[in-house]
Each structure stands twice: as C-alpha cells, then as structure tokens.
C-alpha positions, -999 to +999 in steps of 0.1 A: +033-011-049-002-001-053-005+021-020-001+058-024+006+057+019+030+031+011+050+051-016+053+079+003+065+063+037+094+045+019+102+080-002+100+095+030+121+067+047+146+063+020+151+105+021+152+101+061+180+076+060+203+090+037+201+128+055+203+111+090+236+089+072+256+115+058+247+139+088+263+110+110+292+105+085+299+142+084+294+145+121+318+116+129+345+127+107+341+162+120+345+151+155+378+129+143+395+157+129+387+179+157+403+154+181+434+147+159+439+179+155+437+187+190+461+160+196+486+182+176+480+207+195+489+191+223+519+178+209+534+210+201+523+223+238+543+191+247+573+202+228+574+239+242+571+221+274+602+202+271+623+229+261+610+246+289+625+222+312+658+216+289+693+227+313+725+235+297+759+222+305+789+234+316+795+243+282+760+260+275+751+230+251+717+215+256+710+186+284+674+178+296+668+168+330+664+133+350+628+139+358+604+158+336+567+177+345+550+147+331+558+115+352+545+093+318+578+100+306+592+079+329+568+049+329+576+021+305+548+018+280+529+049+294+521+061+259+540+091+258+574+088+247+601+121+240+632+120+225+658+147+215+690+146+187+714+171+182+743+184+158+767+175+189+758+143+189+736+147+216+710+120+218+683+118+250+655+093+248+628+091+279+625+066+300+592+056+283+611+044+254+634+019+275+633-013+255+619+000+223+635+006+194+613+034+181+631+062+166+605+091+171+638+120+157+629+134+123+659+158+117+642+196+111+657+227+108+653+252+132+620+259+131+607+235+114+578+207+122+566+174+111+538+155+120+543+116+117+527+081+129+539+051+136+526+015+153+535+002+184+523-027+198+486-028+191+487+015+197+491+038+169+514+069+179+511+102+163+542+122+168+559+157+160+600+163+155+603+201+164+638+219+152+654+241+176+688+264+178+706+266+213+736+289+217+764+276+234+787+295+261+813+302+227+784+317+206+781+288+188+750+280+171+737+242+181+707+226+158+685+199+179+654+180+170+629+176+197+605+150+192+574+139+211+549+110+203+515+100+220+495+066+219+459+078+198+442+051+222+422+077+244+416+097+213+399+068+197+382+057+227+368+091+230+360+092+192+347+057+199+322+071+225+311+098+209+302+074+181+281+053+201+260+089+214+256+102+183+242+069+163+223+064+194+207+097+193+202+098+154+189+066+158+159+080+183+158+108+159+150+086+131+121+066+151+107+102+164+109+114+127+093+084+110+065+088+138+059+121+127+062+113+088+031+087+100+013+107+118+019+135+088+010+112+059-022+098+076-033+134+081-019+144+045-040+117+030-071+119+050-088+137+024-082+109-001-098+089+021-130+107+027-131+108-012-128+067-013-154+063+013-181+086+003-178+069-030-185+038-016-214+054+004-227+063-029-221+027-045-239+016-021-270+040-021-267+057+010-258+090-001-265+104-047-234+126-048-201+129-027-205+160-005-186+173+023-154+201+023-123+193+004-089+210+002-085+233-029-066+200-046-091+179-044-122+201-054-121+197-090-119+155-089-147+160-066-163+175-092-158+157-116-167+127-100-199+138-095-203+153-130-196+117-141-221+101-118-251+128-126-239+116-164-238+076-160-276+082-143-283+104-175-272+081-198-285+047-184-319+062-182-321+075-216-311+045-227-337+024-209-365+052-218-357+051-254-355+013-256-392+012-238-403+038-262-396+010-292-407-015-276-443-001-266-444+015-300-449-020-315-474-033-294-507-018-304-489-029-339-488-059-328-524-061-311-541-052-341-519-082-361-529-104-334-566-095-339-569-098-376-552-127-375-578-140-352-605-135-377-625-162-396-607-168-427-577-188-445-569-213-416-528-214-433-528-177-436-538-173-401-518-198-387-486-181-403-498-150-388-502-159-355-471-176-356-451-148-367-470-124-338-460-146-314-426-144-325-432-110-326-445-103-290-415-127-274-395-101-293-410-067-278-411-091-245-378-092-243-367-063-252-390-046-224-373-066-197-340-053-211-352-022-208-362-026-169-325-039-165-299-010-162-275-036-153-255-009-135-241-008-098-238+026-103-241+056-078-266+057-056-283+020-060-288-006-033-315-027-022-328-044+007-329-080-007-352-099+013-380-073+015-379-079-019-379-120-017-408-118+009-429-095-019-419-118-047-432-150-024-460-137-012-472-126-050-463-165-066-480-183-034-512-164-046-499-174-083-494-208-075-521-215-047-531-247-058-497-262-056-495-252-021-454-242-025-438-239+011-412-212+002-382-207+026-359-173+028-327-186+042-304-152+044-298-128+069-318-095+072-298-065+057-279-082+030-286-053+003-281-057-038-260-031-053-280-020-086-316-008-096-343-026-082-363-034-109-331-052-122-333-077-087-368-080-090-369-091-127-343-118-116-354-133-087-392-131-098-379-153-134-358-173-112-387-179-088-415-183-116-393-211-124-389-228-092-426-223-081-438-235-117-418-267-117-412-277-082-437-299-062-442-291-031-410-272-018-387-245-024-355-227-010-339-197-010-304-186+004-282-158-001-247-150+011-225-118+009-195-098+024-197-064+041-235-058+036-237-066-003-247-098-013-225-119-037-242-155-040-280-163-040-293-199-052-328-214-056-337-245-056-373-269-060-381-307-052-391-303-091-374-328-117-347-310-121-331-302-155-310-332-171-275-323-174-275-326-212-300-298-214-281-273-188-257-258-218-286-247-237-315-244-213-303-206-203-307-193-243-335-171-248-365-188-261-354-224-250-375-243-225-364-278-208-405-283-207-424-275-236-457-287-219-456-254-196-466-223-207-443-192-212-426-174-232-390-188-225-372-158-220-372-160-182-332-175-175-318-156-209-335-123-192-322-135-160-283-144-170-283-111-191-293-095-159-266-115-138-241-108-168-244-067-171-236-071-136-203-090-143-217-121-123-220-155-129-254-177-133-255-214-133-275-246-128-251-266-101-271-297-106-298-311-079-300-293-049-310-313-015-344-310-025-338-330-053-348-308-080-328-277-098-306-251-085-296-226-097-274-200-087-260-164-090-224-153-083-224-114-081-186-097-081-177-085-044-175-046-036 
C-alpha cells in the first residue's frame, strides 16, 4: 500500500472497529447481566410475596390460597409458575403448571436459596426454591420450600432490543467517527501535500526553491530539500563549466595544428596532420555539446517548446533557402520541456539540421504530452529516408548514412545522448507519410 492517507485510514479504521466492538460486547453483556439479575430480584420479591399471601390451617400448618395477587398464576402457560413442598407432605403447585410436569421444588433449608433454569417449550425458565420454617398451633417447627419460576422471554426480548439500539447507534457512531478521522487525516496531511506540489512547481520551473510556512515537522525536509536542489544546480554547472574549460583549452591548440598543417610542405605529412586535426576538432566538438547538455530535469527547468521550434525554423529556412523547406509545427501552444534549454535546443536543432539537410521539399513536426510537459516529439522529411539496415548504427557518433554531405556526424549521437541523460527513448520508426525519415523522441512522463 503505497499511500500514507491510505495507511492511516485503515490503522485508524482497524483501531475504530475493535474499540466500537468490544465497547458493544462489554455493553451488551453488561446490560444482560443487569437484566438477569434483576430477574432474581424479582424472583425473590415473588417469593416474599407468596408467603405473604400463605394461610394456615386449622392446625397452624401452612396452606396457600385459591387465588393469588398475580392472576398469571392461574393462567395455563402464563410464564409464571409457583410451587410449594413441605416436611408434612404438603405439596401446592399453581394453576400455571396444570399439565406440566415441571418440578420447579429444590429442597433448602430454612433460609436457604437456589437459583436454577430449566426449558420449557421453546421458553427458558429461571427459577428460585426459597426454604422457610412455619410453626404450627403445637409449637412445632414445619420446613417448606417455596419455589417460583419465570419464562426469560421478555427479558430477552428486551435484551434483544436494546441490542438492536445500541449496534444501531454504534454503528452511526462509527460513520460519524470515520468522517471525522477523514476530515482529520486530510487536514493532518495537508502539509505533505503542499511539500509534493511545490516540488512539482519547481520541476517544472515555475518557482527555484519550495517556499511557503511549514509545521515545525516538516521544516528541516524542507530544508533539506532545498539544500539538495541549490546542490544538484551547483554540481551540474560545475560540471558543464569545467568540461567547456577543456574543451576550449584545446582549440587554439588545435587552430594552430590546423594552420601548420596547412603550410606548403610534405604533401603525406600534411595529409596525416590534417587528418588527425580533424579527428581532433570532432573530438573537442563533441565534447562542447556535452557540455551544453546538463541532461537534468532538475529544479527549476522548463521550457516553452514551440517558441523554441519557431526560432530553430526560422534560423534553417535562412540556412537552407535555396531548398525552399516548407516546415510545419504540428503541437499545441504551451506544451513546455522539463530540462535546460540549451539541452532542447541542441536536440531539436541536430534533429532538424538533419531533416532540413536531407529532405526535398517538406518537413513536419509534432509533439505530444500529458499535463503540460511534453513526452513524444517526431520529425520527419520527404528526404530518402534511411534504409533499415543502416538504422542500428546510423545513431553512433561519427557515423553518417550519406557521406556525400558535409558535417561532422555527431548530430543524432549528441542528440540520443541528449534524449538518453533524460531517461528517454530516440528512434528512427521508418518512413513517415512524407515518405522520408522519422525520427522520434520518447521523454518519461512527470
């Protein structure tokens, strides 16, 4: 997962979930408990209510009543049954239980209490056996077990209920909080944001450094971004200063060669002179054009790229006036090239030089790109064309597919070391509709 937003929303999440899911499990048992145990309570109300309502005999021995203060004890099936056992062999069992074969009695001393369950039906009962003493009109102590026993239906209906609320309320809780953790996060990570956008305002060249106010965090990658940029400028212009510096060292070197070797004299030994000048001066050639390339889309580069084509043009029609070149620029206004200018100018003016050298009567031009940068230009010429045997080897410095022109043959190896420092791709697709070459250049996107 390569989002930072990303990670932290399912962090977030997976923290949200499990406290909202063991707040609802705690919760729900909570509220269980606090029913069943208010359904004990109940119970033993029930029992003291019973006793309440027990008679006595004519012998002062323990008899309960036909009717009792609750009329479910008399209702088949009502869901709250009694029943009551004694030493006497007293045995009284509410109406309720008529046709059931329950036995709710479990024998306690006086006393004593016990909590039990049981199934009935589809119901689950929870019941409590109560032991009591009762006196008799001799003095006689008299041991009975009151039981009572209730269906946990409306508990668990009401537990049931309560469920349904409180999921329902957690789960509007959860949307409400993972709003929030949004709107939090995109707030939270605005600043990262700013950081990823000025740099691309300074890839592009709209802006030499990344300014603006950061949180305390995020000052020192600030600064150090910018250290790193001031450095890469630094460096890539030492580099191309110092690799000038050679290169115009050896000319007057050079010049001086070149004269001698033009003087009258040994017609071998001048002719190996010469030769080796000229080999020579391509040399210092080409290392001056790889000096004018930084091959960098570093900070603070971009250029308008068909300003830049119309200039070129307008400089080769004078060039090449004789050959009358109609020159088309087939690209939209404001595609911009993301790197030093004199790097687009010495390729498109080699690529050019070619096309207006070898082409008849006609050449094109189109570019294409994404977002403002350009990513593909191609050239082409109604020229003839370079044979595909020759396309391998054509682009190596020095080689020419026509020796008869003039030139020094560095043109495409400048140009694809150009295309190449700038991780693209350069190469001769064949005949173009004009009929002659085309070549083209594939730059990386942003």
């Amino acid at each position: 997962m390569g989002s930072l937003h990303l990670r932290l929303l399912l962090l977030a999440s997976l923290v949200l979930a499990g406290f909202l899911g063991l707040g609802a499990l705690a919760l729900d048992r909570a509220f269980q408990q606090s029913q069943e145990q208010a359904l004990r309570e109940r119970l033993q109300e029930r029992i003291y209510t019973l006793l309440g309502a027990a008679d006595e005999d004519d012998r002062g021995r323990m008899r309960m009543p036909r009717s009792l203060p609750d009329p479910r004890y008399s209702n088949p099936d009502s869901g709250l049954y009694a029943e009551v056992r004694g030493d006497d062999g007293y045995h009284w069992r509410s109406f309720s239980l008529v046709g059931r074969s329950l036995d709710l009695v479990r024998p306690q001393s006086p006393g004593g209490r016990r909590f039990d369950s049981w199934r009935l039906d589809r119901d689950r009962l929870l019941g409590l056996s109560f032991g009591v003493s009762w006196e008799d009109d001799r003095g006689r102590e008299l041991r009975y077990t009151l039981a009572v026993a209730e269906s946990t239906r409306a508990m668990e209906e009401q537990v049931a209920a309560f469920r349904a609320r409180l999921y329902a309320w957690l789960g509007g809780v959860a949307v409400l909080l993972l709003l929030a953790q949004l709107l939090v996060l995109a707030w939270g990570l605005r600043p990262l944001r700013r950081v990823a956008a000025d740099l691309q305002r300074v890839e592009r060249g709209e802006v030499d450094a990344i300014g603006g106010r950061y949180p305390s965090e995020l000052q020192g990658l600030v600064r150090n971004l910018n250290d790193l940029i001031r450095s890469s400028r630094a460096s890539r212009d030492r580099y191309r200063h110092r690799l000038g510096d050679l290169a115009h060292s050896l000319k007057t070197p050079l010049a001086l060669l070149r004269g001698a070797a033009e003087v009258e004299g040994c017609d071998e030994l001048r002719a190996s002179v010469a030769e080796q000048v000229e080999r020579m001066d391509r040399s210092v050639q080409y290392q001056l054009r790889r000096a004018a390339a930084s091959g960098t889309t570093g900070p603070g580069v971009s250029v308008p790229l068909l300003p830049l084509l119309r200039r070129l043009r307008a400089t080769l029609e004078k060039v090449y006036r004789d050959k009358g070149i109609d020159c088309r620029l087939e690209l939209e206004e404001g595609l911009r090239f993301s790197g030093d200018e004199s790097d687009l100018m010495e390729l498109l003016g080699n690529l050019l030089d070619n096309a207006f050298k070898y082409g008849r009567r006609r050449v094109r031009v189109g570019a294409t790109g994404e977002e403002g940068r350009v990513t593909r230009i191609w050239i082409e010429d109604d020229g003839p064309g370079i044979p595909p045997e020759q396309r391998s080897t054509v682009l190596g410095r020095g080689v020419r597919a026509d020796r008869q022109q003039p030139g020094q043959g560095i043109g495409l190896g400048v140009a694809l070391e150009i295309v190449h420092l700038y991780g693209g791709e350069l190469s001769i697709d064949g005949e173009g509709t004009l009929g002659g070459a085309r070549i083209q250049v594939r730059l990386p996107p942003a």
